[in-house]
Residue, then its C-alpha position, 0 to 999 in steps of 0.5 A: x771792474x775787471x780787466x779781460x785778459x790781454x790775449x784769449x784763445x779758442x779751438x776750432x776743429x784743429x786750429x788754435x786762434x790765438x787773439x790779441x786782446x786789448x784793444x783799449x790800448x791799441x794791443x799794445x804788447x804787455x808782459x801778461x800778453x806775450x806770458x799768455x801768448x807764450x802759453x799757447x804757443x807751447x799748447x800748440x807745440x805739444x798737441x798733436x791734435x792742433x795743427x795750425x794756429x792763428x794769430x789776430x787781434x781785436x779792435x783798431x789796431x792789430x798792435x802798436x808794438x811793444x808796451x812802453x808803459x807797462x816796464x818789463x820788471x828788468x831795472x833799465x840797462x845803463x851799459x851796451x851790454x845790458x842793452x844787448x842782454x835784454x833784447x836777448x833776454x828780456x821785452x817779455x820774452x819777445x826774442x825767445x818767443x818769436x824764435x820758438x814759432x819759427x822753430x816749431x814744425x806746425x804752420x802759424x798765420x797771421x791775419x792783420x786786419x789793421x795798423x800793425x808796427x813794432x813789436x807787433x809786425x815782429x810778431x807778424x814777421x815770426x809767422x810762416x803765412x802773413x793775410x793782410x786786410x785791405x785796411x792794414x799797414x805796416x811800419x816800424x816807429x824806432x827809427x823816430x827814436x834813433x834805434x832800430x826794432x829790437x827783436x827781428x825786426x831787421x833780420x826777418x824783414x830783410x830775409x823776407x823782403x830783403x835789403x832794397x825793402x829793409x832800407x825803406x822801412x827801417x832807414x826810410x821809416x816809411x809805412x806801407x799800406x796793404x797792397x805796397x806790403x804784398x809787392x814788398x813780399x811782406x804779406x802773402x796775400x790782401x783781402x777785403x776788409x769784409x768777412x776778412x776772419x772768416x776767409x783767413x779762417x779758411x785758408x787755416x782749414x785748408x792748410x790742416x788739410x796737409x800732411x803733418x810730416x811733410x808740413x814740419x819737414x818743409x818748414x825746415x827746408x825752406x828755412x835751411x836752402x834760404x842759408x844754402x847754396x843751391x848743392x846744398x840745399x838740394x841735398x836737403x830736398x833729398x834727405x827730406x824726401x828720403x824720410x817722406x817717401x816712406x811714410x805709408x800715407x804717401x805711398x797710399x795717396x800715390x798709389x790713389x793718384x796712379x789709379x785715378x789717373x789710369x781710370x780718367x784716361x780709359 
């Protein structure tokens, strides 16, 4: 019998839904995975007419991490710099690739309906916008090994959640449910359990209905001010705002707001 591909995808108006698909092997996170995750990720990047892409899984796990059975086609580092070259470069891609969603000046969502660990919460961490169903949670496993997560995991948790939250997870090793993962900052909201894709469907609608320009020139600021000083990071508001504030979209929205202002308050 033929094995259905690891991950499927489909486009609905402008959004590309990107599904985590082996649910057999908790979605364990396979080189044909993050090949065919890397695919989409590029789709979405050169097509203008994809505005928001979404990242969820099928089955009882969102993912158990990175797929330790299936080999990454490398032979195993046998020096610590092996180790550092193939986090770097190797685990199927998992580092490039999760730079590349941060990097690219589209929104990403991720919608974890269920257990989500390892190479899979780094995934979830490479997102801009994390949907928790009220059944997920979150842990990193490594540390039961003695290492730590190879690929983001400490530095985008602690820039998300900080050092106080970091330590729970990473030297704690504890796992947090849905509701802790919201306090913690790791997720931005928790929704029930049902009708969780079709409300996580929806916060994607409404995020297309942004302003491309000004989505991708936000993305970059917020990551440039969280490096920042506060003068610094106010200098890119402005030169943000001085490329916005010319396109003809915002004048004529501007110019639209003024108006109804101006007839609401006859």
């Amino acid at each position: 019998m033929t094995e259905e591909p690891h991950l499927l995808t489909e486009v609905r108006d402008s959004i590309l839904i990107v599904s985590l698909n082996r649910p057999e092997k908790l979605n364990a996170l396979s080189g044909e995975t993050m090949q065919l995750f890397d695919e989409a990720l590029l789709r979405f990047r050169d097509d203008p007419g994809l505005r928001v892409m979404l990242v969820r899984a099928n089955g009882r796990f969102f993912s158990a991490g990175a797929d330790m059975k299936g080999g990454s086609g490398r032979k195993r580092p046998e020096t610590a710099t092996e180790i550092r070259e193939n986090h770097r470069i190797g685990l199927h891609g998992m580092h490039r690739i999760y730079d590349e969603m941060e990097h690219i000046e589209k929104p990403i969502v991720c919608a974890v309906h269920a257990t989500c660990v390892g190479g899979g919460l780094e995934l979830a961490l490479s997102c801009d916008f994390r949907l928790a169903a009220k059944a997920a949670k979150f842990s990193f496993p490594e540390g039961l090994f003695g290492v730590l997560p190879a690929s983001n995991g400490v530095s985008r948790l602690t820039r998300i959640c900080g050092s106080h939250w970091a330590r729970w997870l990473i030297m704690g090793n504890q796992k947090v449910d849905a509701d802790r993962a919201l306090i913690m900052g790791l997720v931005h909201d928790v929704l029930p359990d049902q009708d969780f894709d079709a409300a996580a469907l929806e916060f994607c609608h409404h995020l297309t209905k942004s302003d491309p320009e000004q989505m991708g020139a936000a993305k970059i600021a917020i990551e440039l001010a969280a490096d920042l000083g506060r003068d610094q990071g106010r200098q890119v508001e402005r030169m943000a705002n001085s490329a916005l504030m010319l396109n003809p979209a915002y004048r004529q929205r501007i110019d639209d707001y003024i108006k109804k202002i101006g007839s609401e308050g006859k």
